[in-house]
N, C-alpha and C positions, 0 to 999 in steps of 0.2 A: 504494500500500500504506500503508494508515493506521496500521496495526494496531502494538504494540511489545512489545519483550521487552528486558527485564532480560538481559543482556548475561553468560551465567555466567563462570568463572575459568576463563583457560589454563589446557586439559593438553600438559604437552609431553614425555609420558614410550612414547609412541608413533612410527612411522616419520614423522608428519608430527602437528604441533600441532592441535590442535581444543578446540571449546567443546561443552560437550552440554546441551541440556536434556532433563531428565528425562523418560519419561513419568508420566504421573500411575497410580500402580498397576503392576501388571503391563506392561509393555512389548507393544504387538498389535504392533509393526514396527520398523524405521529407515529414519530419510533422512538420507541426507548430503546438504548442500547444498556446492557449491563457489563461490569467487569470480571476477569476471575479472583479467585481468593490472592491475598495479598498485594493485588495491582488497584487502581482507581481510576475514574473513571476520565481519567485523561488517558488513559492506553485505548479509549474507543473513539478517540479524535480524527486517529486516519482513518475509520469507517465510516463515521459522519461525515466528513470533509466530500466522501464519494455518493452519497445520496443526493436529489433533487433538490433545488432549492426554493420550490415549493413544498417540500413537507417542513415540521417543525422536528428539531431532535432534541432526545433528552440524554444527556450521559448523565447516568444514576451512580452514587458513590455508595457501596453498601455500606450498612449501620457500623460494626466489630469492626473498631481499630484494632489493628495488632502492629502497627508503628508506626511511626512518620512515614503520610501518603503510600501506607496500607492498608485496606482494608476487606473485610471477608464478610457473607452473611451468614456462613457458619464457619467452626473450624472443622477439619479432616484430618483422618490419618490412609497412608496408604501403608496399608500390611498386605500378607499372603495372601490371603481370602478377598483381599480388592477394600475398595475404600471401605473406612467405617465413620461418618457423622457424628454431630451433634445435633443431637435429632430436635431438640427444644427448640433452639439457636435456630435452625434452619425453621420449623413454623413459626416462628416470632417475626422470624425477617419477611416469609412468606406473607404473612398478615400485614406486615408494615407495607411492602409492597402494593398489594392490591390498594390497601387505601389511597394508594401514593400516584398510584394510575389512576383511580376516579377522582381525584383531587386536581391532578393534574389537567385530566379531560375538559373537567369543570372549569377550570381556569382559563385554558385555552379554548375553550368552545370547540372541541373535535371532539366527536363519539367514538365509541368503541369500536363501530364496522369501519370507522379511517382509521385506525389506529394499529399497529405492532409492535413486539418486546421480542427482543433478540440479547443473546449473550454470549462472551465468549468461556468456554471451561463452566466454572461455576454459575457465572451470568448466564447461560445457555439452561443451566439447572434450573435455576430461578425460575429464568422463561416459562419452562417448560411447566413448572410446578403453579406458575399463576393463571396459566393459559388451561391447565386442564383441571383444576379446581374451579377457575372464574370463566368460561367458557363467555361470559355474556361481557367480559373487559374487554378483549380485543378481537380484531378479524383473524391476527393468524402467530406466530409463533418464531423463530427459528434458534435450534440449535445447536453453534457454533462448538465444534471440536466440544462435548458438554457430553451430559446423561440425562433419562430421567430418572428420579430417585423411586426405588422400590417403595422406600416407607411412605409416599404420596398415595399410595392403591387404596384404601378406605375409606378415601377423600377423593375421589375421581367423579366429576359431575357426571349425569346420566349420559348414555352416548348417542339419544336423540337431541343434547346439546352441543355435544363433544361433534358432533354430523356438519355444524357450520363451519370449524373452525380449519384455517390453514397451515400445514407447520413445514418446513425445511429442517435437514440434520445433514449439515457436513461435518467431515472428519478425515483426518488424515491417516492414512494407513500405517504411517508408522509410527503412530503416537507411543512412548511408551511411558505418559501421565496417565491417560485413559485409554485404555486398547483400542482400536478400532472396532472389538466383541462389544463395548458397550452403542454404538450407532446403530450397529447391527439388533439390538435387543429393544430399541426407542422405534427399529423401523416397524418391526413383529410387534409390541404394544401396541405401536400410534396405527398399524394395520387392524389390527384384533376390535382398536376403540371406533373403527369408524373415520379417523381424520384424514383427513387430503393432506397426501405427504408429498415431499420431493425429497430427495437424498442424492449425495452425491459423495464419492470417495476422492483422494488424492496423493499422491505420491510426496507427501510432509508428515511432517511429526506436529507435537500439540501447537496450534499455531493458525494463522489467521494466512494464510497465503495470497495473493491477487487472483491466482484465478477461486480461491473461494470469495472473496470478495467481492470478485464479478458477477460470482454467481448469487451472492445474497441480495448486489443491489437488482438482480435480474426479476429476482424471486417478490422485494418488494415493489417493483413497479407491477408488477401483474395483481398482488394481494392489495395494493393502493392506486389501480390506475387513474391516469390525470381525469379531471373532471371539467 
């Protein structure tokens, strides 16, 4: 991602911090972009920068500092058995979220059917876990080199709701943060729930590539087209 943006000023008068850039004119959408654990939400700069500048963007800082311009909405461990969460930590942040997209919505006057939440790694999680709990927040989903978490399954909105919504999963085949088995297991879920997927593999490890970037800003012009 070559591409840059001017970096706008923290707002932190919402359930969670963010930066917006404006759209140019009238607003046709939103995307929230999210970051992974321990990054902020200035590492989703160069994907904003590559989006329409008719939509409005939000880079969201998750809540859990873990140090100067770190921050997580859960912590992790990766052991043998694959990750293990903080399973609290991650619904708290979930909840804070969702309010943080209807608040957000509400402020800028865009609905939920112009609107998407993308993330990369962890933000991808997030995504995923507000998108299929809150079915009726946004039009569609993607995510970025990410999972969706098992312990979400008891909380999965009905799949005559889960039926609207649109999601993208890329990932890199040679991730070896999150294997590429886990895209593979989001494709089989998000198949089983009913949702309109796209997916796509590539020859990277954990990481935001151009051409996945290509193809995510490809993904939101079709789920936000111009109006």
């Amino acid at each position: 991602m070559n591409a840059a943006l001017t970096l706008p000023p923290l707002i932190d008068d919402l359930s969670l911090s963010y930066r917006l850039r404006p759209a140019d004119g009238p607003a046709q959408g939103l995307v929230i972009l999210l970051h992974g654990v321990g990054s902020n939400e200035a590492s989703m700069a160069g994907l904003a920068a590559l989006l329409p500048a008719s939509l409005a963007v939000a880079l969201v800082r998750s809540p859990i500092a873990l140090g100067p311009s770190a921050f997580c909405a859960f912590q992790v461990s990766f052991t043998a058995n694959g990750p293990v969460i903080d399973v609290e930590a991650a619904e708290v942040s979930r909840g804070k979220l969702v309010v943080f997209v209807a608040d957000l919505q509400a402020r800028l006057g865009i609905p939920a059917t112009r609107s998407v939440v993308a993330g990369f790694s962890q933000g991808g999680i997030m995504s995923a876990s507000l998108a299929l709990t809150h079915p009726d927040s946004v039009a569609g989903f993607a995510i970025l080199s990410g999972r969706i978490l098992p312990e979400i399954a008891p909380l999965l909105a009905p799949a005559t709701e889960l039926a609207g919504l649109q999601a993208l999963v890329t990932h890199g085949s040679f991730d070896n943060t999150l294997p590429v088995a886990w895209a593979e297991r989001s494709d089989q879920w998000l198949g089983e729930l009913g949702v309109k997927l796209e997916s796509h593999r590539y020859p990277a490890g954990h990481e935001i590539t151009p051409d996945m970037a290509r193809d995510f800003v490809g993904w939101v012009a079709r789920v936000l087209p111009a109006v």
